[in-house]
C-alpha positions in Angstrom: 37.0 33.3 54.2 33.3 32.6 53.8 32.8 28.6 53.7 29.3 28.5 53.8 27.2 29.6 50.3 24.3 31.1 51.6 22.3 32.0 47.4 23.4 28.6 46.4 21.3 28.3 43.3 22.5 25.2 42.0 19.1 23.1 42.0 17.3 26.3 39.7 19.8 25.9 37.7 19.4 22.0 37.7 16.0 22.4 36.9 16.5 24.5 34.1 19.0 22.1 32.4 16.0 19.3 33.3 13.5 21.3 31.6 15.9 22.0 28.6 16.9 18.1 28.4 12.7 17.4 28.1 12.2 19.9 25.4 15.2 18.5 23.1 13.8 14.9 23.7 10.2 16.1 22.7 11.3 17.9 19.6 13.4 14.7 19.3 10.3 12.5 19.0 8.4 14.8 17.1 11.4 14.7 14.1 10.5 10.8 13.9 13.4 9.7 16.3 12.9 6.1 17.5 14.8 7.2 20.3 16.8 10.0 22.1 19.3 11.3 24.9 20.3 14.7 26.0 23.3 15.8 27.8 23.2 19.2 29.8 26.3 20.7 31.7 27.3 24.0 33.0 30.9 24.4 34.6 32.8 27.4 36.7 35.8 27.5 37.8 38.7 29.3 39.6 41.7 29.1 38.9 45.1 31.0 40.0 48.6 30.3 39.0 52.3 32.2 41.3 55.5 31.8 40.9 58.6 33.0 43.1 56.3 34.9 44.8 54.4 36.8 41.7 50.9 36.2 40.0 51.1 35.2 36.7 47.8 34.0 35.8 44.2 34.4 37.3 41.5 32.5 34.9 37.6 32.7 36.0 35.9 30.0 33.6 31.8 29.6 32.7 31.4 26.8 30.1 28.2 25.1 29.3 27.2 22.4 26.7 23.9 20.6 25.3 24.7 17.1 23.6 21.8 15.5 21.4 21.8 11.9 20.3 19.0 10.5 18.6 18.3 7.0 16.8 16.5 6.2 13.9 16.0 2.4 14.5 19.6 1.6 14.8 21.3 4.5 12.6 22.9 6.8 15.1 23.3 11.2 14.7 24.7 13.4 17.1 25.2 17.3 17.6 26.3 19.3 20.4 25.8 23.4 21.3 27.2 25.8 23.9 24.4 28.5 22.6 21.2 27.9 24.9 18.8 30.1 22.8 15.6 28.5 21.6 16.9 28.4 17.8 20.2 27.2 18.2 18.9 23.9 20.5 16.0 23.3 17.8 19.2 23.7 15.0 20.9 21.2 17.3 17.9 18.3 17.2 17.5 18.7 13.5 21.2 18.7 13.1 21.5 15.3 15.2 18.3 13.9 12.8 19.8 14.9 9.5 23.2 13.0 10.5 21.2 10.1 11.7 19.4 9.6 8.5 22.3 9.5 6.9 24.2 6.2 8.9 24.4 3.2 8.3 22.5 0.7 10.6 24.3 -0.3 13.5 23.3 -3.5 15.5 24.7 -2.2 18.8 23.2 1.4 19.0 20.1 2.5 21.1 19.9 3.3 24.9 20.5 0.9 27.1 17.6 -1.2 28.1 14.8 0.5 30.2 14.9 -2.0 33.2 18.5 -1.0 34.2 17.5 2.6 34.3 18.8 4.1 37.9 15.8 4.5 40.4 17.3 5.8 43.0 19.2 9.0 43.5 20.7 9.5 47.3 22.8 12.2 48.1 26.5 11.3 47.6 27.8 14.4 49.1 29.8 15.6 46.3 28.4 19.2 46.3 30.6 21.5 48.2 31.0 25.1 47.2 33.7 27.2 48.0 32.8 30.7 47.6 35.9 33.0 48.0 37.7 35.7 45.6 40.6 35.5 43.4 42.7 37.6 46.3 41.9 34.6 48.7 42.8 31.9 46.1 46.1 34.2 45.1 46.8 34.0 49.0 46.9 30.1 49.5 48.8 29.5 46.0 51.5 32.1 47.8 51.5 30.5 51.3 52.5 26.9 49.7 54.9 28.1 46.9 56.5 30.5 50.3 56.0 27.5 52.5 58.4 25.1 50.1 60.8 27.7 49.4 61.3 28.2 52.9 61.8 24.8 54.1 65.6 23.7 52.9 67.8 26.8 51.9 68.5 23.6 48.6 65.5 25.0 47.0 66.3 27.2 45.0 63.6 28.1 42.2 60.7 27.2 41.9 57.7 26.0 38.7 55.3 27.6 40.5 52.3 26.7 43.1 48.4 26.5 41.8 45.2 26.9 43.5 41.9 25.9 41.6 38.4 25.5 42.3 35.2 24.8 40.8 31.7 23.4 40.3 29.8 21.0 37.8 26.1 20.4 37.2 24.9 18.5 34.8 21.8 16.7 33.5 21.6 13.7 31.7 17.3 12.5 29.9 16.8 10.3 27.8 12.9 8.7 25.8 12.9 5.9 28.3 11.6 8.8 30.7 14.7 8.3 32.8 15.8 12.0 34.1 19.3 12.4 36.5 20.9 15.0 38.1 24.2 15.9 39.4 26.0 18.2 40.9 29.8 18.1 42.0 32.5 20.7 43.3 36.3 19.9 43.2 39.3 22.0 44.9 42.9 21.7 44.4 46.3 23.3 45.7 49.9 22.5 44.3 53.2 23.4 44.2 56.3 22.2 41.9 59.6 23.2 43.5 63.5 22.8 41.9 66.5 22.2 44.3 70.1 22.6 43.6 71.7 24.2 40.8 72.9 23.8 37.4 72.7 20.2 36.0 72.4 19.1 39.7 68.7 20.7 39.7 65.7 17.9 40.7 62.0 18.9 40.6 59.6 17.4 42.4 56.4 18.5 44.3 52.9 18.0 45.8 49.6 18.9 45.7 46.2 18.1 47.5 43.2 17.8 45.9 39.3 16.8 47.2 35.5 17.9 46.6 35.4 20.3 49.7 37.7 22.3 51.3 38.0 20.8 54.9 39.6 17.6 52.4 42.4 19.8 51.2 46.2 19.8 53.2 47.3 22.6 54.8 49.0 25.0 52.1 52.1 25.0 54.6 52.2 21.1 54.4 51.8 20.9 51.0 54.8 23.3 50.3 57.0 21.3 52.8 56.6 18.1 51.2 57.4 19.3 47.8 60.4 20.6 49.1 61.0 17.3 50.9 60.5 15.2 47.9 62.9 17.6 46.1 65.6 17.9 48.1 65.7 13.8 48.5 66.3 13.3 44.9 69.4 15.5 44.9 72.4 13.7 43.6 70.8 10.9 41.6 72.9 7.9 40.5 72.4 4.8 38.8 70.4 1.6 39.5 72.0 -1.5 39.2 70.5 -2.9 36.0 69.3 -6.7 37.0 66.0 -8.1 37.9 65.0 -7.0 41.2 61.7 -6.1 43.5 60.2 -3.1 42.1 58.0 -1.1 44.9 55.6 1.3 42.9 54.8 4.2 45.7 51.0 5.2 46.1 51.0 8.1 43.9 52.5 5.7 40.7 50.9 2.4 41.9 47.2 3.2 40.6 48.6 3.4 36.9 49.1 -0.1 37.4 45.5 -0.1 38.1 45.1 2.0 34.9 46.8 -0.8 32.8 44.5 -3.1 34.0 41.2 -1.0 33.3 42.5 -0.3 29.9 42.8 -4.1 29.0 39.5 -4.9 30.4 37.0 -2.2 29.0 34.9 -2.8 26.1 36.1 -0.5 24.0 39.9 -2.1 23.5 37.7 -6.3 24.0 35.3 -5.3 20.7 38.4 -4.3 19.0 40.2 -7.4 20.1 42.9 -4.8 21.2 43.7 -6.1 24.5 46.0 -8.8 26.2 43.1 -9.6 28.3 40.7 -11.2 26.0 38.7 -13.7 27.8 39.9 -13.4 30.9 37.0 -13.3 32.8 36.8 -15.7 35.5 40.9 -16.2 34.9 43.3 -15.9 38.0 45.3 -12.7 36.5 46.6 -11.9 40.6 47.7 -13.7 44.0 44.8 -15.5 45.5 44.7 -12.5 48.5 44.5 -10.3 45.6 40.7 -8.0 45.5 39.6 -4.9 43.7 36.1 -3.6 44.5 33.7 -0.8 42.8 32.3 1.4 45.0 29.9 4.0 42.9 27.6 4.8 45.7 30.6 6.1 48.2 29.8 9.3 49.8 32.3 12.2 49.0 34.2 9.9 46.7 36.2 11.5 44.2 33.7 9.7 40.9 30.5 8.8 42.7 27.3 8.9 40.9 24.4 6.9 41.0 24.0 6.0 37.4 26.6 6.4 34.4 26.3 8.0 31.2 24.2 5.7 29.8 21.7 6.1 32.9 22.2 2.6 34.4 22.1 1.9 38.2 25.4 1.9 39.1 26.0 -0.5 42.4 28.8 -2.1 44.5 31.3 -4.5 43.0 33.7 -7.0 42.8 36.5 -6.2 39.4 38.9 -8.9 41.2 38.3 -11.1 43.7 40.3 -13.8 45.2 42.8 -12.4 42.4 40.3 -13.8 40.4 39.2 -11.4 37.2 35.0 -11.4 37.7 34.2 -9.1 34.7 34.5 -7.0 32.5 34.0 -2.7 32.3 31.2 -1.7 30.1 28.7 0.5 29.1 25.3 -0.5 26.8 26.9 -0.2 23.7 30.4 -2.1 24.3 27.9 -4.8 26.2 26.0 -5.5 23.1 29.3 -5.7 20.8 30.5 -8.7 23.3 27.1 -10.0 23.5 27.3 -9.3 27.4 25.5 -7.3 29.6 26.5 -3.4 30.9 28.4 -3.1 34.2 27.2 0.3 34.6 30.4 1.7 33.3 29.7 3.9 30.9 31.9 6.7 31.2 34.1 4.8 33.1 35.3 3.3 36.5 33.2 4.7 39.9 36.0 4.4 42.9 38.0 1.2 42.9 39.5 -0.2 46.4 42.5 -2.0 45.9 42.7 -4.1 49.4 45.6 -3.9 51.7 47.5 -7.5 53.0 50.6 -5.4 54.4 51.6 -2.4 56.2 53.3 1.0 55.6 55.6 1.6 52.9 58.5 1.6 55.3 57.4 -1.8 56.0 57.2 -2.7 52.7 60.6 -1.6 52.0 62.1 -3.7 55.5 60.6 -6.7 53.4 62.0 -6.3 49.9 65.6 -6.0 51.2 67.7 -4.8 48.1 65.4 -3.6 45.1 63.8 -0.3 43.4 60.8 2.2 45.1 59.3 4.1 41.8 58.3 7.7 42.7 58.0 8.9 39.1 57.1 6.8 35.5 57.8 8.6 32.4 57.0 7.4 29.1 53.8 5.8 27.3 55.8 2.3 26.7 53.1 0.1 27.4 51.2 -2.4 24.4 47.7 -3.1 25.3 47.8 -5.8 22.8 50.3 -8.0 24.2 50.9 -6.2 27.7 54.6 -5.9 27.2 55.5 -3.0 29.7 59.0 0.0 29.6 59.0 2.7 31.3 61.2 5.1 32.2 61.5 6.0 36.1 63.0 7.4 39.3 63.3 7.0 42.5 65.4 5.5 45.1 67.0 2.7 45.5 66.8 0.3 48.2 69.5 -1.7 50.3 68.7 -3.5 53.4 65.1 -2.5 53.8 66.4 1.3 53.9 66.3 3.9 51.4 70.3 4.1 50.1 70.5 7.3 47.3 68.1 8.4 44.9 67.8 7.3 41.2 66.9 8.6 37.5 67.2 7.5 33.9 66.6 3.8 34.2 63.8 1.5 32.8 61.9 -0.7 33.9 60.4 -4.1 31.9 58.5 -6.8 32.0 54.8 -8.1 30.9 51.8 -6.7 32.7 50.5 -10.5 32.8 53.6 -11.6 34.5 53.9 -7.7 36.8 50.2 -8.7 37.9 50.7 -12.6 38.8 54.1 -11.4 40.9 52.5 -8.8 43.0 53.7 -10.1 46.9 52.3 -7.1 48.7 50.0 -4.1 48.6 50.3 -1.4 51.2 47.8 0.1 53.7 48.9 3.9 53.2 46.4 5.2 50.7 47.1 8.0 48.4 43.6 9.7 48.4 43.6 11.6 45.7 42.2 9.8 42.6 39.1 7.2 42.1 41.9 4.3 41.9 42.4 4.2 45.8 45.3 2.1 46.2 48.5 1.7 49.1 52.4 1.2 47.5 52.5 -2.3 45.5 55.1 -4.8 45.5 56.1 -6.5 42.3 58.4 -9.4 43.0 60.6 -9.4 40.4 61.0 -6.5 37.4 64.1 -6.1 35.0 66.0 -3.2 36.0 68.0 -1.3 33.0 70.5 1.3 34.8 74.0 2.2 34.4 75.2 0.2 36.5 
């Protein structure tokens, strides 16, 4: 396969979408607009889909997109095209004018303020094109569906492995003069695989996913650990139904994460939808407890140097000393809570949760008798009050060992209280989202089984 792109012609097209975004903004002033911002984008994308050992779907994407917003004092319009052409971008402007004229005055809208405009641009190393063919791509989907079904004569079937890959640029301008540019690849390679038969079938799987190829797992190793993480949760039974530990592996422990982002963005504080409401500067975890931003980390999986409001993004403490120290917001959510942005527009850049224990198999030694989550179903969470259910699998745990597998139980209990019982966070990351985070330990969780 050919790794390296030798007529990479990303930064013309770059400057293309640079040179559209400062037309659109100059047509934008010329219509009377107080004030403007342009989004550019173009996408491509690969992607192949197998299953027992047949090609069911090869897709080749090329999307592209132009976003207007313009402000007349404080009365907001927007309009969006795919159609580059000269007379569909001026329809665009004019279409973004005539809807801003037509608002009503709102005391939060406008850019964000001029002085917070990112500066500085370093390269973040998030650019790494894979050029190869849909044969190629068809290949490695193949060798980790073949790999899985290989490994333990109990798998049986299979959902099917997946191979994508693709490339972003965009361009965000806006009146204040400020002009960035981005550009970011992304590759991914999975498999789902079903063991046993009839109503004794499990499904489980893997995938790997990273900005260049080199970060990907070996198709082989990906298809043996689905088939691993299959086979293992043949012959479920039922949890004990109590209040016990509940260790939330890697993969599911960052949605605990999630919870927590959810309750402390602007959007859910203005709307006074959140059981978080002035929490900053509140103890909300143990005092060992930390949770840092780190934008500006090279090859991370959401890096950038400014957000989508074009703020300087920059290094960061969320929790520190289990100690809440802010909240996560863009311009306009700042000015809603009288606060300033955090340059989180768009959302969260890379958050470390830090490590105070060991492996997972550590981790489980500790607990004794309790529950390891491998899998969360359901949506039963209330932002509003933090009450948490959720349906869940995994294994359950007797004498720091793993004793049988488990499904169909729920587990409950308040995110406040989940947060405040955490006793230990794990050092074995699961790389493959912004929320880097090991296994977590919640002290005590109700436990509804059948037992």
């Amino acid at each position: 396969m050919n790794d390296i792109v030798h007529d990479d012609d990303s930064h013309a097209r770059l400057d293309r979408l640079a040179e559209i975004s400062q037309r659109l903004l100059a047509r934008a002033r010329a219509l009377g607009a107080s004030q403007a911002e342009v989004s550019c984008s173009e996408e491509h994308g690969l992607n192949v889909w197998v299953r027992m050992g047949e090609v069911e779907t090869v897709e080749s994407t090329r999307d592209r997109g132009v976003a207007v917003t313009v402000y007349f004092g404080q009365r907001k319009g927007s309009a969006s095209t795919a159609d580059l052409h000269e007379a569909s971008l001026e329809a665009t402007v004019e279409q973004a004018c005539a809807i801003a004229r037509h608002t009503e005055d709102d005391p939060a809208a406008g850019l964000a303020d001029a002085a917070l405009m990112a500066r500085e641009f370093p390269d973040l190393e998030t650019w790494h094109p894979w050029r190869l063919d849909a044969d190629e791509a068809i290949d490695l989907a193949l060798a980790c569906e073949a790999a899985g079904r290989e490994a333990d004569a109990r798998v049986e079937n299979s959902d099917g492995a997946s191979f994508g890959s693709g490339g972003s640029l965009s361009v965000y301008a806006n009146s204040h003069g400020f002009l960035g540019r981005e550009r970011e690849t992304q590759h991914s390679l999975g498999v789902a695989l079903i063991a046993g038969r009839g109503d004794g079938m499990q499904r489980d799987g893997w995938y790997s996913i990273g900005l260049a190829r080199e970060d990907l797992e070996a198709p082989v190793a990906i298809g043996r650990r689905a088939a691993e993480r299959a086979v293992a949760r043949l012959q479920p039974r039922s949890a004990p139904t109590g209040e016990f530990p509940v260790l939330f592996s890697a993969e599911v422990a960052r949605s605990l994460v999630g919870h927590l982002l959810n309750a402390v963005s602007g959007g859910a504080l203005y709307r006074r939808a959140s059981f978080l409401l002035d929490s900053v500067g509140t103890r909300l975890f143990p005092e060992w407890f930390d949770i840092d931003e780190r934008p500006l980390l090279r090859r991370g999986l959401r890096s950038t140097a400014f957000d989508a409001d074009g703020v300087a993004t920059r290094d960061s403490a969320l929790v520190a000393g289990g100690v809440l120290q802010r909240y996560v917001l863009g311009a306009y959510s700042a000015r809603k809570l009288g606060l300033q942005t955090t340059g989180n527009a768009g959302g969260v850049h890379n958050l470390q949760v830090g490590a105070n224990a060991g492996t997972q198999d550590e981790l489980l030694r500790g607990m004794g008798r309790g529950l390891l989550v491998t899998e969360l179903m359901g949506q039963g969470v209330n932002g509003v009050t933090g009450d948490y259910s959720r349906g869940a699998a995994g294994f359950w745990v007797e004498d720091g060992a793993l004793a049988y597998p488990v499904d169909e139980l729920t587990i409950a209990g308040n995110l406040r209280d989940m947060f405040a019982r955490i006793e230990a966070v794990g050092s074995e990351v699961d790389p493959r989202s912004h929320i880097r985070t090991g296994p977590i330990l919640v002290g005590r969780m109700t436990v509804a089984g059948g037992e």
